[in-house]
C-alpha positions in Angstrom: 248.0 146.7 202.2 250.1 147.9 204.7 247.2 149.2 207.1 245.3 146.4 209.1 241.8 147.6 210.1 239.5 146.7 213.1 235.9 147.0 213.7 234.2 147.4 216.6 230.1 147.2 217.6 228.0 149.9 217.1 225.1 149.7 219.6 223.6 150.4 222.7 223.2 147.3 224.2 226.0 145.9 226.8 229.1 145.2 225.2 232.7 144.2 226.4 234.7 143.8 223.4 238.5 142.9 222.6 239.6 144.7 219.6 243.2 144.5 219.2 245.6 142.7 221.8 248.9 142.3 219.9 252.6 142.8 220.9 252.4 146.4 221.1 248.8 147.1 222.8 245.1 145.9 223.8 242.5 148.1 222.7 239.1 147.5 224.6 235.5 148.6 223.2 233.0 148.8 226.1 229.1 149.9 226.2 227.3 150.1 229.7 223.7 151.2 230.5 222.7 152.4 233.8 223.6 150.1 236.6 226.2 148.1 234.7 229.5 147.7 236.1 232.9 146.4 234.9 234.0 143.7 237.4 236.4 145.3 240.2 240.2 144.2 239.4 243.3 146.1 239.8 245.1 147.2 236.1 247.1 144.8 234.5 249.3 147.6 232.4 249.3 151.5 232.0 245.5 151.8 231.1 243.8 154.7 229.2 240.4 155.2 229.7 239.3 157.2 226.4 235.4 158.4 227.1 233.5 158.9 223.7 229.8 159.1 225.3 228.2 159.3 228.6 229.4 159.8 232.2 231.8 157.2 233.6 232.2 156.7 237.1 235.5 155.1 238.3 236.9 154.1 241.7 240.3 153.6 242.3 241.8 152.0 245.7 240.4 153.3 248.3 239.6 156.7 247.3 236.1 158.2 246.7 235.0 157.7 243.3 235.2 160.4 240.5 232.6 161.2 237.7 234.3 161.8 234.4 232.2 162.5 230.7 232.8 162.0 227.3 235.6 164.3 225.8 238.2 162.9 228.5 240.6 160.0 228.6 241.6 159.1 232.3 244.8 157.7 232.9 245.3 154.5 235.0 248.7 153.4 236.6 249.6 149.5 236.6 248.4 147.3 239.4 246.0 150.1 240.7 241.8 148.6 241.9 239.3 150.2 239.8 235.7 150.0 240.2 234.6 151.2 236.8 230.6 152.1 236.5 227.4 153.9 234.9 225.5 154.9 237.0 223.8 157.7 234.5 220.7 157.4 232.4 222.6 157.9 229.2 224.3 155.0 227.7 228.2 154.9 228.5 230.8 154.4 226.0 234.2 154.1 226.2 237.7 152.3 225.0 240.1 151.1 227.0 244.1 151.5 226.0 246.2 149.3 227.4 250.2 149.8 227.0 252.3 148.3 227.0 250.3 145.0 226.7 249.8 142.8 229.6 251.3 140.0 228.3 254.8 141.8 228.4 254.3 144.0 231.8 253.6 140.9 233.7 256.8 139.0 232.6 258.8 139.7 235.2 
């Protein structure tokens, strides 16, 4: 086969998943439910945040954080802080791009 295919969780339960991380991109699966948060760090590539359920609320720096929903993918520059959270009832959702990997943006 030429194709490769990757799985990811289905659930609503927490859930911080690596799904791909190869020479050309990481591909993150995450699930949080009201009053989980993603630790704060700053981006360790060009990141793209691709919502697929829920309301997502990101800080980044210093400014005041923004609420985004499912349907949008919010772009992230390299070594920017982000403060990623749910604070909503409904479970969030999302993927996280990463390009190009971090293993070959941080050479240098």
């Amino acid at each position: 086969m030429i194709e490769k295919e990757y799985s990811y969780k289905v659930t609503d339960n927490k859930n911080v998943e690596r799904i791909v991380s190869d020479d050309n991109v990481d591909i993150n699966h995450i699930l949080l439910q009201k009053g989980d948060f993603l630790p704060e760090h700053f981006s360790n590539s060009n990141v793209y945040l691709i919502l697929t359920r829920g309301k997502l609320t990101i800080q980044l720096n210093e400014q005041k954080p923004a609420l985004y929903t499912a349907g949008s993918i919010i772009a992230v520059p390299y070594k920017i802080k982000m403060n990623i959270y749910n604070e909503n009832e409904d479970v969030l959702e999302f993927f996280i791009v990463k390009s190009p990997s971090p293993k070959f943006i941080n050479q240098g």
